[in-house]
Structures are given as structure tokens and as C-alpha cells.
BAVEX-104005 format. One line per field, with one value per residue (C-alpha): residue in one letter; y, z, x; residue number from 1. Coordinates in nm, 3 decimals, padded with zeros to 5 digits. Layout:
# residues N
resn [A,...]
py [Y,...]
pz [Z,...]
px [X,...]
resi [NUM,...]
END
This chain:
# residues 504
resn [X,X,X,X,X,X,X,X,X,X,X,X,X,X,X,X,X,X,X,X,X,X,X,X,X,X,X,X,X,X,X,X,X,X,X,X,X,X,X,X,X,X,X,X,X,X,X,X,X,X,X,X,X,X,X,X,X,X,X,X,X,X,X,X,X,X,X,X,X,X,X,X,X,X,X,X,X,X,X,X,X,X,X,X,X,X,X,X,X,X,X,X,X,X,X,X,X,X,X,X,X,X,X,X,X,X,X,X,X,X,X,X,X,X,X,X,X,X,X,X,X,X,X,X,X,X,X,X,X,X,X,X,X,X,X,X,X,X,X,X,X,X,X,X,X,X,X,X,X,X,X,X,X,X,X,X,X,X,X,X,X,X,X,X,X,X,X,X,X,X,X,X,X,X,X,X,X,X,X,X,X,X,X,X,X,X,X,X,X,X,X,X,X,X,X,X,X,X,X,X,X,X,X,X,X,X,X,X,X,X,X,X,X,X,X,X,X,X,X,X,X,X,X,X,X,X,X,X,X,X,X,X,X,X,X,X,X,X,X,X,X,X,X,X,X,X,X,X,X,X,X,X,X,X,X,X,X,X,X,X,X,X,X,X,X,X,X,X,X,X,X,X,X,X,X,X,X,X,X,X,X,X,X,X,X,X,X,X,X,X,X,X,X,X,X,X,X,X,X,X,X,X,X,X,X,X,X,X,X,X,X,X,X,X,X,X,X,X,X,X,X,X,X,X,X,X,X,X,X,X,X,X,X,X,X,X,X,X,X,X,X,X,X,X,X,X,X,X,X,X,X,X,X,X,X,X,X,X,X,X,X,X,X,X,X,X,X,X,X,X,X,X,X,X,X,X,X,X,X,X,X,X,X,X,X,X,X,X,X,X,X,X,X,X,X,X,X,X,X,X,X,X,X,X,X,X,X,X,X,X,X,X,X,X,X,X,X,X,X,X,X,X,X,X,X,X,X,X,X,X,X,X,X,X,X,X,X,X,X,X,X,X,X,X,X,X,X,X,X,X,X,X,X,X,X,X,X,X,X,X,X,X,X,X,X,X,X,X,X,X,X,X,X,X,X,X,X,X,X,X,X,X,X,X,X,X,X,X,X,X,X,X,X,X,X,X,X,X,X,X,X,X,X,X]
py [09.816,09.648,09.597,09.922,09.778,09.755,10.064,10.055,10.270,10.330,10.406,10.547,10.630,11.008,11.067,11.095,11.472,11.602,11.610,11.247,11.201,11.279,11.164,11.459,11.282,11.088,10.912,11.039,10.725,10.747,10.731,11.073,11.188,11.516,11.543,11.465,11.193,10.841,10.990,10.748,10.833,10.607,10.589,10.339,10.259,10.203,09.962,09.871,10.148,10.430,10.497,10.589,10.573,10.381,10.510,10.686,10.466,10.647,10.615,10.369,10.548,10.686,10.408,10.344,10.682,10.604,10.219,10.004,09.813,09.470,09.488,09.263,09.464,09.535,09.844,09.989,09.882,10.191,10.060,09.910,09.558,09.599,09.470,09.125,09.070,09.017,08.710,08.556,08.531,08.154,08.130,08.291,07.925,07.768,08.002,07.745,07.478,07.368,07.216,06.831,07.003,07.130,06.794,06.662,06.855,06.834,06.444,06.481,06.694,06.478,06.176,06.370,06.495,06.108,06.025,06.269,06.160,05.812,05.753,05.930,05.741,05.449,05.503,05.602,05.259,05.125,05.265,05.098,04.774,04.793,04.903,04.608,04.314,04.497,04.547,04.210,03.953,03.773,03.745,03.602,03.584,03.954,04.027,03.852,03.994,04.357,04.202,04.097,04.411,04.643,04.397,04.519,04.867,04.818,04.662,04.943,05.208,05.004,05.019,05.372,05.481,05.279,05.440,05.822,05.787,05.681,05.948,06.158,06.105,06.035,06.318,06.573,06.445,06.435,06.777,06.883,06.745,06.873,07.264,07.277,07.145,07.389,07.655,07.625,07.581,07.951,08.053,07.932,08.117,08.398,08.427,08.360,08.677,08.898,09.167,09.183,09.481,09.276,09.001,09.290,09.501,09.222,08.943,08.674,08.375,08.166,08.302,08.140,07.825,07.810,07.909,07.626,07.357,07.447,07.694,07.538,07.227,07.378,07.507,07.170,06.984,07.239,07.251,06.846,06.637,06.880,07.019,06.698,06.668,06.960,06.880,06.539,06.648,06.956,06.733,06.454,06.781,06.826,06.476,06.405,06.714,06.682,06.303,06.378,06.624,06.417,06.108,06.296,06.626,06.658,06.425,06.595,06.919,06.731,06.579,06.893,07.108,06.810,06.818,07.150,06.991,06.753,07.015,07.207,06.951,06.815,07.159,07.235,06.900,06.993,07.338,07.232,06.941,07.169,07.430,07.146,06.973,07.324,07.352,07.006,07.053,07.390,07.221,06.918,07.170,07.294,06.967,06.929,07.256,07.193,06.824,07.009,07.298,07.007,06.797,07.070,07.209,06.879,06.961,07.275,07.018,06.803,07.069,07.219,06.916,06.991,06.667,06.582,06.945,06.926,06.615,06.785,07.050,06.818,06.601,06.890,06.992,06.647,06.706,06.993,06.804,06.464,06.697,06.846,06.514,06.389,06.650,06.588,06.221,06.347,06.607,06.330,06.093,06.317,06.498,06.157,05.999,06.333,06.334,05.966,06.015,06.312,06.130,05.835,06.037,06.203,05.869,05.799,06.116,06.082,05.678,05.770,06.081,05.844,05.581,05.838,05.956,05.583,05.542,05.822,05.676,05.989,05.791,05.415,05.252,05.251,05.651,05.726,05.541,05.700,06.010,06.027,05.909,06.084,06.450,06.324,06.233,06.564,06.778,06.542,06.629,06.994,06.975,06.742,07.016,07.235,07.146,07.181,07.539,07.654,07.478,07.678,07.991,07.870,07.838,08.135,08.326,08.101,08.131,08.532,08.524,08.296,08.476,08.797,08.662,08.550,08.865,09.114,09.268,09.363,09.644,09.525,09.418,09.059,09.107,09.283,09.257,09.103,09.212,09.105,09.293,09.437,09.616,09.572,09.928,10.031,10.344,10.493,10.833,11.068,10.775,10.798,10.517,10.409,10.026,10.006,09.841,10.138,10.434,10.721,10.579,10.685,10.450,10.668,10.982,11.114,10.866,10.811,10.537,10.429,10.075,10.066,09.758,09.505,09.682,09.538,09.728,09.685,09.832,09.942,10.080,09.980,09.776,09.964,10.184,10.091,09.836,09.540,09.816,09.920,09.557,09.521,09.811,09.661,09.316,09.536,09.383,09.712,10.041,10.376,10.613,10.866,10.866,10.618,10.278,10.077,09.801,10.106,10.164,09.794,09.675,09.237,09.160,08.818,08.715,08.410,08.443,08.624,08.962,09.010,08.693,08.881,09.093,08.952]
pz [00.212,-00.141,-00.076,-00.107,00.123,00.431,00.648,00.959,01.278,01.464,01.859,02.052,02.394,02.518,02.573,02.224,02.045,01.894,01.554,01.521,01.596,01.255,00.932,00.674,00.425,00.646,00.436,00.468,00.625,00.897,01.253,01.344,01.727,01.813,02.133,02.182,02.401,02.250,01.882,01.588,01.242,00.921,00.618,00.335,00.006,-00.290,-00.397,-00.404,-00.676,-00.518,-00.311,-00.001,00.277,00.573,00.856,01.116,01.421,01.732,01.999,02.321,02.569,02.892,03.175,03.338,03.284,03.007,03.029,03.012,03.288,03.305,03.383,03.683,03.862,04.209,04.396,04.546,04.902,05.111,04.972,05.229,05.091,05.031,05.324,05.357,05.207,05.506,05.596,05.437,05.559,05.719,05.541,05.143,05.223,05.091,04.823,04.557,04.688,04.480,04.591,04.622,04.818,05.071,05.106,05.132,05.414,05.580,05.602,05.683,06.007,06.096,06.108,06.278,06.527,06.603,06.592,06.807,07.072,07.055,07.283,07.570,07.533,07.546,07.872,08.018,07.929,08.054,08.358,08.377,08.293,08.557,08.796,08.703,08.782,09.171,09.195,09.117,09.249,09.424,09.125,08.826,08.599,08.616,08.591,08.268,08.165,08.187,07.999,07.733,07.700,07.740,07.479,07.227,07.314,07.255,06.893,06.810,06.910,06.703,06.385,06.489,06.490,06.180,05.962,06.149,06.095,05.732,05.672,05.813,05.646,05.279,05.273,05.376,05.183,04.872,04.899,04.968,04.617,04.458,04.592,04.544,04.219,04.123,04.280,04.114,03.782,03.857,04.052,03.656,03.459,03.667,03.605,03.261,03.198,03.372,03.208,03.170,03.405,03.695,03.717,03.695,03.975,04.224,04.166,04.043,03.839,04.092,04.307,04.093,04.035,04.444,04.521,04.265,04.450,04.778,04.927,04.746,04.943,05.242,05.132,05.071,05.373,05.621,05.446,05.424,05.639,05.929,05.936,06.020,06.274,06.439,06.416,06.601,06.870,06.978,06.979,07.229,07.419,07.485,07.526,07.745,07.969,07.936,08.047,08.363,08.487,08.482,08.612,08.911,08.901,09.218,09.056,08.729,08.872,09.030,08.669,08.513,08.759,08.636,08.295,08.194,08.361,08.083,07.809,07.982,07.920,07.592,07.507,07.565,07.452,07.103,07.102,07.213,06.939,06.707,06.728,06.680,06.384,06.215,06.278,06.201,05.886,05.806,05.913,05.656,05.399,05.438,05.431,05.094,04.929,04.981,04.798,04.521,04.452,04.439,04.243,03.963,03.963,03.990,03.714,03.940,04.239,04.071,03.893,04.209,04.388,04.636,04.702,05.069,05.169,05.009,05.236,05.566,05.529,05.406,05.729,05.961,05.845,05.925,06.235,06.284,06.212,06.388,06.749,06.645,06.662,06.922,07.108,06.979,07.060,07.427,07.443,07.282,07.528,07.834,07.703,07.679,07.981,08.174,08.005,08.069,08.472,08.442,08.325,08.587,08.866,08.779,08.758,09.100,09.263,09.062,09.167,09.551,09.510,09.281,09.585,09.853,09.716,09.631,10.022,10.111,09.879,09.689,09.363,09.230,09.084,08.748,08.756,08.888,08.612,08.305,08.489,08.501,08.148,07.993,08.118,08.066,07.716,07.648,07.769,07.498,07.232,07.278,07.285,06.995,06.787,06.827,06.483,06.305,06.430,06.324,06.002,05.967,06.048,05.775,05.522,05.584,05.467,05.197,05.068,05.107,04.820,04.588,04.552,04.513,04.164,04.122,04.208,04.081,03.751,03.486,03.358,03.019,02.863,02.647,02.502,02.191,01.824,01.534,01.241,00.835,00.716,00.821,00.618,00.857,00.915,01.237,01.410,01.725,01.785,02.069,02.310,02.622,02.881,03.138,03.280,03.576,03.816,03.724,03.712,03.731,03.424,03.137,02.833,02.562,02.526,02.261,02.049,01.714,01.448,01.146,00.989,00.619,00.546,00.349,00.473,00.669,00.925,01.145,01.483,01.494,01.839,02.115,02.397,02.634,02.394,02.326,02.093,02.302,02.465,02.088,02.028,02.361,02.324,01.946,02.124,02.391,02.672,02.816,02.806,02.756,02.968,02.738,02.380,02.121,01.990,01.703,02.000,02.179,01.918,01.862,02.215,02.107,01.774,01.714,01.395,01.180,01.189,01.408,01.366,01.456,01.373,01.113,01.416,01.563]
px [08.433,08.358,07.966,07.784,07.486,07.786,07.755,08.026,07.918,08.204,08.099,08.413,08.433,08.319,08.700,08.757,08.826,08.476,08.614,08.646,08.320,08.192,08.303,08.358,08.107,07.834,07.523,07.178,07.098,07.361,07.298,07.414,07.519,07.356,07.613,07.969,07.821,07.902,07.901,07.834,08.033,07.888,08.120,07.975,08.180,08.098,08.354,08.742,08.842,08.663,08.926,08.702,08.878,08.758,08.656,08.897,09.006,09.028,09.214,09.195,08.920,09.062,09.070,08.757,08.620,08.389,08.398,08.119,08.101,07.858,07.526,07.498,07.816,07.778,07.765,08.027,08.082,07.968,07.618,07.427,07.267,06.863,06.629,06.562,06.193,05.941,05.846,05.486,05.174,05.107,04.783,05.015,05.175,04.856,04.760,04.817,04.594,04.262,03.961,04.107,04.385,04.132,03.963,04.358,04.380,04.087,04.112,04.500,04.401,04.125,04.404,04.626,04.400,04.243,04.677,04.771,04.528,04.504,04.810,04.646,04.329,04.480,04.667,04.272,04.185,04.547,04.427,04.079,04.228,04.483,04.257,04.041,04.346,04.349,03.967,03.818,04.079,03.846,03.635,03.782,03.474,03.427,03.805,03.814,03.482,03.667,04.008,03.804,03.624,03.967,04.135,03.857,03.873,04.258,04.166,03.963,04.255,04.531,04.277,04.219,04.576,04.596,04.341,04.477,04.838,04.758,04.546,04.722,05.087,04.919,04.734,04.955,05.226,05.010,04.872,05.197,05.329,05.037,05.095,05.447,05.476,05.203,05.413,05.730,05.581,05.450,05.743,05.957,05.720,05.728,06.109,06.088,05.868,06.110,06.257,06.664,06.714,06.508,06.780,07.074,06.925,06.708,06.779,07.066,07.064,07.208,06.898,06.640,06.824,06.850,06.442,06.344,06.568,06.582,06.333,06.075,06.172,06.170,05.837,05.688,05.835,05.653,05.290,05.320,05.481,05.603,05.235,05.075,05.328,05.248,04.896,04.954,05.198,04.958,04.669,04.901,04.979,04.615,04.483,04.794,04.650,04.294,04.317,04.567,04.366,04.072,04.172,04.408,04.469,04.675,04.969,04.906,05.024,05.362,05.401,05.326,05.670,05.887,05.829,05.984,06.324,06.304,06.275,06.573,06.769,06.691,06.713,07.024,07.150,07.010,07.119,07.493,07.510,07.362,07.662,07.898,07.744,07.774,08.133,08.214,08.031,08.232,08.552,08.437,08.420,08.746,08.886,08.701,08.787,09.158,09.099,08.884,09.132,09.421,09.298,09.168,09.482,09.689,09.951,10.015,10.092,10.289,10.530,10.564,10.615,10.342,10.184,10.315,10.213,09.859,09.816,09.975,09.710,09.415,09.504,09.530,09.169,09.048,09.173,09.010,08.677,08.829,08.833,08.505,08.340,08.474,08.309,08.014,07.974,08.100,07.811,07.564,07.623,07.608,07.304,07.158,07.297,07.138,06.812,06.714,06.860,06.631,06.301,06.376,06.420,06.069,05.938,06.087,05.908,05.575,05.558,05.635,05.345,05.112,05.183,05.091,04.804,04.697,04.694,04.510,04.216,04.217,04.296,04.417,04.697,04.574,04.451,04.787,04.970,04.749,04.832,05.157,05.231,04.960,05.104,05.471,05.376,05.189,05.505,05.699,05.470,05.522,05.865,05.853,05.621,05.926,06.086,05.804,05.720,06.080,05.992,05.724,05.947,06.202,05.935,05.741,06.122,06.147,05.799,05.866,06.147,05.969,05.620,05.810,05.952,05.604,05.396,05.658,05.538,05.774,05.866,05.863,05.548,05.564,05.184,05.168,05.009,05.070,05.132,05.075,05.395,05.704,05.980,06.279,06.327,06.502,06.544,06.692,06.541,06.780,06.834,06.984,07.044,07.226,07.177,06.970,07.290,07.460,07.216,07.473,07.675,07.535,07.606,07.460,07.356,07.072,07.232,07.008,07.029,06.856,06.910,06.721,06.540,06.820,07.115,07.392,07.577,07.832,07.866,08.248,08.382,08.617,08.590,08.265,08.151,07.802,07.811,07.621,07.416,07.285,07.161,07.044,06.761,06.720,06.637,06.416,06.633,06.608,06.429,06.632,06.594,06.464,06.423,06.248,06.316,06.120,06.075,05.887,05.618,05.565,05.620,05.598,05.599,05.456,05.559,05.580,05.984,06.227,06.224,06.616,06.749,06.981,07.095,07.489]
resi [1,2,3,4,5,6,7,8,9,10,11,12,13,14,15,16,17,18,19,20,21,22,23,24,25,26,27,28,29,30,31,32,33,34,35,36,37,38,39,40,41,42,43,44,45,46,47,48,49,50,51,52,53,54,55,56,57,58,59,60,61,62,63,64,65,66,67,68,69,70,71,72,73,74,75,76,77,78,79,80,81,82,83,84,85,86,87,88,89,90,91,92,93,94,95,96,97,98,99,100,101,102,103,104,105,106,107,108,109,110,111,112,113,114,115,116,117,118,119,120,121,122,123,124,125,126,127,128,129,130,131,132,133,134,135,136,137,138,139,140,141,142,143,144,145,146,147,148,149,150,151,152,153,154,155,156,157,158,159,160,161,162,163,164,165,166,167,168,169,170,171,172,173,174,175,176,177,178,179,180,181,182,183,184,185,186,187,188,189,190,191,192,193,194,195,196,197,198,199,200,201,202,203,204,205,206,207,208,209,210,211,212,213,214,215,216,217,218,219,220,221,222,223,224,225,226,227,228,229,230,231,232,233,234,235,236,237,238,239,240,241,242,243,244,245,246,247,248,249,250,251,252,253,254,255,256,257,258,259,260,261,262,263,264,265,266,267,268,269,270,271,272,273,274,275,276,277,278,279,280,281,282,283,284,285,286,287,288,289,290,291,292,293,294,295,296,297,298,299,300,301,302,303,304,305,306,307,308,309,310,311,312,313,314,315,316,317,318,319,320,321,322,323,324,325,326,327,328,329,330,331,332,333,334,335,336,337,338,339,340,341,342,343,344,345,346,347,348,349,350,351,352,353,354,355,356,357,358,359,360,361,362,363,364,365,366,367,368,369,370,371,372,373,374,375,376,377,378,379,380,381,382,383,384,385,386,387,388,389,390,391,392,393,394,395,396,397,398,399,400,401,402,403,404,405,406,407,408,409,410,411,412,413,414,415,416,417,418,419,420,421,422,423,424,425,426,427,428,429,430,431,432,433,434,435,436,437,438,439,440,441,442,443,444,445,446,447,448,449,450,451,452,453,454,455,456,457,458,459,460,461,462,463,464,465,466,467,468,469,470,471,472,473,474,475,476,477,478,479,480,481,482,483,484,485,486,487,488,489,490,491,492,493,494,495,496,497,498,499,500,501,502,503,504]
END
């Protein structure tokens, strides 16, 4: 205590006797505790040969009755976890796209649209041209007339599906970019201008980190590429339909009973080979753990001599995976095997139908070819849109967590004024607080300060007693719950230096 401008505060616990709360001689200037709440006792000194004493040390606090504990703690476990956030809006998906993102899209449904339903139109022409070789047999010039004109109407579909597919993959891949990079550079300074209490109480670090590298990728993949998809397998749904019923509509309706058997099928193929995957890729990651924990902790292994049993149990995990996958190819194959003896067995009964009707003149070969593909390929598309509709599902969650960082206000304002001149002074006026993870545990109670301009002063106390808490409402990390702080009256200071950079 040789410097006279030192002033220790010395913050013990609330288990601590009244009496050594206070000094017997406290400065006018000292912080003063109007309740045996976490007191604060100020002793300065003069110098060496005054003989002050310094300041009394209390005793340890009483275990975990008055102990700080961290901000981000969790609750205790009779506390149910919050809600899961609601899913968002289809159209909130789009809500950062600007006017070249609308044109983007506009041409990238067009091309899907013209993509989806090129493959139907060509089978109508298929048809025609086949119907042509049966028709005019007899008359070669006219035969070859049609082939000629067929062959250009098949020219003008392959530049067709040209131009559409590249529309429609560059421009929903673009606008895609263009949204989501626009979204997480809100979504970034959106968590940057959170307040301290929001990422103890809603939200983690580990959260943020997450919604920036995957769900805004999950976010982007279904307003980009999976969205043209769905665009172009709806639109083959309906030109597959439209162009069966038209050209026969009694085989359509045959086509259309023994399509759903397809989509059974493929169905459960994918859902069975889906459950597998995910336990050969938790298996996988047990194998993995037990390589990563040895080999961080290899001097462990070695003095122990543990080496052979680290591989018995890294090799009975692989096994694990090793049966896993062997199912899985056995399930692949017969859900493949059973899905293409399932589509040529339709083909059988739509051929012997097409065939019958074909006889009874109420169609021809080439109608009852178009037809059967074109409604066989439509069912595909709609089971092929699948993926992207649970894409849309996934992203709709995903989208949910990220514009809740991004529309949630905080509590703590970052605009302020600036000012020409300021002394230093600091004061803490009757401040209670407890921090917002922990609302029923107080920290301080009307706990007052003051901190003259040029002084130093150390924050004395043990472990939990306030001392981080103090800085903490200096640096405006957090709000007390009643009283006043110089932060308060002068919310954001925006000064030509830092205001607390003498503050440690």
C-alpha cells in the first residue's frame, strides 16, 4: 500500500460476519455497502511508514451458498428445455432477394418449367414418328417426308432442353449465392450486436458458429438448386399426365394403378437404406472416437500398456459398422433387384393392354408407347420431387433459427452520443443484479461504488464474490437489475480512445 492513489475493495462472500464488512476508517471516496449483501470495505495508505494496516482478509465463503456461478450455466434438470422456434414462412426464405434476384428467378422457373416438360413432348412426337414408319410403308417418299420433319422437331427439343436446363441450373444457383451470402452477412451482424446476457440465456456460441456453416447451407441448397428441381419434376409430373391422357386415356389409367407400386417400393428401399446408413455412420463414429481419444492420450496407452486392447475394441467397432454394411449392400441390391422386376412387369401388362387396345382400333402403336412412358415418367418425377420437398421442410427449420438472431432486438442499446470531454469518473449507485441464466442468484445487492478520475483500484475478494460481475456492468455487458451505473446515463460512448482500456 505505498501509492496513496491505490484504493483496494475487498468483495467477500454474504457468508461473512457484518463487522468485517466495513473497515473502521473507510475514505470518503469509498464504495460503501448499504446491506450486509456483498459489502465492499476500502482502506487506502498513505505510504510504507504510516503503519496503516491493510485491509482485513476474510474468511473462505460457505460452499456454494453464495458462489458465483458462470453465466452460461445451465438450469437445473427438472427444467424443461424452451420450445423449438416454429418453423418459417416459405415465402421469409426469400426475404433477402433484390430485384436481379427476382429476374434470377423468374428466368430459372421459366427453364425449369420448358425442362421439366420437354421429355413428355418429346415422347408425343416419338409417337407421331413411330406411327409414321407403320402408316406409310407403302409410301416411302412421304415416310421420309415425316422423318425429316420429326428429326427437326427433335433438334428443336435438344436446343430447347439445352437453353432450359441452363437456365434453369445457372440461375437458381446464382440467386441462390447471391441470397445466402446476403443472409449470413446479416445473420453475423445480427450476432455481433447482441447483448452478453442474450448468448447466456438463448443462445450458445457453438449455435452461431453452427447456423453460419450449416443451416445456412441447408438454406441455400433448397432456394437454389433443390428448388429448380422441384420446379422441373412437377412440371414432368404434369406434362407426363396431360400428354397420356390425351393421346389414350384408357391405358393412361392402367399406367396410372401401376405406378404407385413403383413408389412403394422405392420407398421403402430408401427408407430401409436410410436407417442403416445412419447406424453405420454412428457405428463409424464410434470407431473414430475410440482412435481420437487414443491417440490424444497416447502416453496414457503406452504407460499402461494398452495398445493391443485399444485395437480389440477399435476392431470390434469396425465390426459393428463391417455387419452394418453388409446389410446395407444386401437391402440395396434387393431393393433394386425388386424395383426394376417391378417396372418390367408393368411394362409387360401395359404392352399386352397397349397391344389390345391397338387391335380394337381404339388407338396405335406409337400413341400407346408415348402413353405409357409419358405417365410412367410423370409418376417418377413426383417421386423424384420428394427430396426436394423435405428440403424445403429442413430449410424452412433452419431458416426459423437464423432470422431469430437476426430479428431479435437487444436489450442493450449500441447507439449513443459523443462526447468532447470526459473526466473518468465512475460510479455505482445501490446496484443489485443477478445474471440472467441464474435469475434467483443474486450477485450483488445495492452495492455502490465510486472510482475518482486518476485513481487506481483494485477489486480484492475471493473466488465468486463479485469481482468480474463489477467490471462486467462497468463494461455494460449487462444491466443490473435495479440501481444506476455511469454506462446507464451514457448508454455508448463513442470516443476517440477507449473509455475503459485502463480497466483489468
Amino acid at each position: 500500500w505505498a501509492r496513496p492513489e491505490l484504493e483496494a475493495f475487498h468483495l467477500p462472500s454474504t457468508s461473512q460476519p457484518p463487522h468485517l464488512f466495513h473497515p473502521p476508517h473507510p475514505e470518503p471516496e469509498a464504495a460503501e455497502q448499504s446491506t450486509p449483501a456483498p459489502a465492499v470495505a476500502a482502506a487506502t495508505g498513505t505510504n510504507n511508514a504510516s503503519g496503516s494496516p491493510p485491509p482485513p482478509r476474510s474468511p473462505p465463503p460457505a460452499p456454494l451458498e453464495t458462489e458465483q456461478l458462470p453465466p452460461n450455466a445451465k438450469p437445473p434438470a427438472d427444467e424443461k428445455p424452451p420450445p423449438p422456434a416454429p418453423a418459417a414462412a416459405l415465402r421469409d426464405l426469400f426475404r433477402f432477394a433484390d430485384g436481379l434476384d427476382r429476374v434470377l428467378m423468374a428466368v430459372g422457373t421459366l427453364g425449369a418449367l420448358v425442362h421439366g416438360c420437354s421429355l413428355p413432348v418429346f415422347l408425343r412426337f416419338f409417337a407421331d414418328l413411330v406411327d409414321s414408319f407403320g402408316s406409310h410403308a407403302d409410301d416411302p417418299d412421304t415416310m421420309v417426308r415425316l422423318v425429316v420433319k420429326y428429326a427437326f422437331y427433335f433438334l428443336v427439343v435438344g436446343a430447347a432442353i439445352w437453353a432450359s436446363s441452363w437456365a434453369e441450373i445457372s440461375c437458381w444457383m446464382w440467386t441462390g449465392e447471391r441470397q445466402s451470402t446476403r443472409m449470413r452477412i446479416r445473420y453475423l451482424q445480427a450476432a455481433l450486436k447482441q447483448d452478453v446476457s442474450f448468448f447466456d440465456t438463448d443462445v450458445r456460441t457453438s449455435d452461431v458458429i453452427y447456423a453460419i456453416n450449416a443451416d445456412a447451407v441447408i438454406v441455400q441448397d433448397a432456394i437454389s438448386e433443390k428448388l429448380g428441381n422441384l420446379i422441373h419434376y412437377m412440371a414432368t409430373f404434369v406434362a407426363g399426365f396431360v400428354v397420356g391422357f390425351t393421346a389414350a386415356w384408357q391405358l393412361a389409367l392402367v399406367t396410372l394403378a401401376v405406378v404407385p407400386l413403383i413408389a412403394v417400393i422405392g420407398g421403402l428401399t430408401a427408407a430401409t437404406m436410410g436407417k442403416l446408413s445412419s447406424k453405420s455412420q454412428d457405428a463409424l463414429s464410434s470407431a473414430s472416437n475410440i482412435a481420437e481419444q487414443a491417440l490424444s492420450q497416447i502416453r496414457i496407452v503406452q504407460s499402461f500398456v494398452g495398445e493391443q486392447r485399444v485395437a480389440q475394441a477399435y476392431s470390434a467397432a469396425l465390426a459393428v459398422a463391417q455387419s452394418i454394411g453388409y446389410r446395407n449392400g444386401f437391402a440395396k441390391g434387393l431393393g433394386l433387384g425388386g424395383t426394376y422386376f417391378t417396372v418390367f412387369c408393368c411394362y409387360a401388362l401395359l404392352l399386352w393392354y397397349g397391344g389390345h387396345l391397338v387391335r380394337g382400333h381404339h388407338t396405335n402403336g406409337g400413341l400407346a408407347i408415348a402413353t405409357m412412358f409419358s405417365v410412367m415418367i410423370g409418376g417418377l418425377g413426383l417421386g423424384q420431387s420428394a427430396p426436394s420437398m423435405a428440403a424445403f421442410a429442413k430449410a424452412r427449420v433452419a431458416a426459423a433459427k437464423i432470422f431469430r438472431i437476426i430479428d431479435h432486438t437487444p436489450g442493450i442499446t449500441k447507439e449513443g452520443v459523443e462526447l468532447e470531454s470526459v473526466t473518468g469518473r465512475l460510479e455505482l449507485r445501490n446496484v443489485e443484479f443477478a445474471y440472467p441464466s441464474r435469475p434467483d442468484t443474486p450477485i450483488l445487492r445495492r452495492f455502490s461504488l465510486s472510482v475518482p478520475a486518476g485513481k487506481t483500484i483494485a477489486l480484492v475478494g475471493s473466488s465468486g464474490s463479485g469481482k468480474s460481475t463489477v467490471v462486467s456492468l462497468i463494461e455494460r455487458f449487462y444491466d443490473p437489475s435495479s440501481g444506476l451505473t455511469d454506462s446507464q446515463v451514457f448508454p455508448c460512448l463513442l470516443l476517440e480512445y477507449n473509455l475503459l482500456e485502463g480497466v483489468s
